[in-house]
C-alpha positions as CSV (number, residue, x, y, z in Angstrom):
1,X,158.0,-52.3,24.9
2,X,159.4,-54.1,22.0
3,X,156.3,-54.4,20.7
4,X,156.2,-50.9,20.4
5,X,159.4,-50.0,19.0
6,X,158.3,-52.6,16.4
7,X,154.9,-51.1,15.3
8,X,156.7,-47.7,14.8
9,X,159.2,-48.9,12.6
10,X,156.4,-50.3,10.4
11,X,154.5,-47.5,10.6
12,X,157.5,-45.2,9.6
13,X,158.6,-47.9,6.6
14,X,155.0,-47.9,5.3
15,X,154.5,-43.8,5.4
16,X,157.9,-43.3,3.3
17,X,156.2,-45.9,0.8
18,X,153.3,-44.3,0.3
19,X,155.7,-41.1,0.0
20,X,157.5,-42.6,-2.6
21,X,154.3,-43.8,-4.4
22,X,152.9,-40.4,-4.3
23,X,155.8,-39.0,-5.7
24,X,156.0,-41.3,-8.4
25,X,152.3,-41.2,-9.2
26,X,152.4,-37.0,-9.8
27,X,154.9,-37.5,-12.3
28,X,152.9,-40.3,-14.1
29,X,150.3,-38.4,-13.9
30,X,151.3,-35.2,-15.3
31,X,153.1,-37.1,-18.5
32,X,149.7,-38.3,-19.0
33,X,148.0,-34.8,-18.7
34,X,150.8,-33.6,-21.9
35,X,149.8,-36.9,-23.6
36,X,146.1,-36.1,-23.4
37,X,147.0,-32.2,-24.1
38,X,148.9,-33.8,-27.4
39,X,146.3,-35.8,-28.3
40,X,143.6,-32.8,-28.0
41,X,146.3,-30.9,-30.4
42,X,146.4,-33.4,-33.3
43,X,142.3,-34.1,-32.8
44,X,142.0,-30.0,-33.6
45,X,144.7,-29.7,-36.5
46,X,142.9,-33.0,-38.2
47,X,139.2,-31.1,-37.8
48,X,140.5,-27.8,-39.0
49,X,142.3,-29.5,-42.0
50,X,138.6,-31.5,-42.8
51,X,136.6,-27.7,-42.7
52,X,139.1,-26.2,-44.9
């Protein structure tokens, strides 16, 4: 019985980790997605300034 009580209080702890880590990985990953977008933006001004 404690047993039991015990392994469902881990499982809980661990699931709202991995909530948190997902949570903080979508915003990592969409600051990455503008940096990459940024990046794109400066690659296509630099080419169009070289063709001119």
């Amino acid at each position: 019985m404690l047993w039991g009580i015990f392994v469902r209080n881990f499982a809980s702890s661990i699931l709202v980790w991995l909530m948190i880590a997902v949570l903080a990985g979508c915003n990592t990953v969409s600051g990455f997605g503008k940096d990459v977008q940024k990046l794109g933006r400066k690659m296509e001004e630099a080419a169009d300034r070289r063709n001119r």
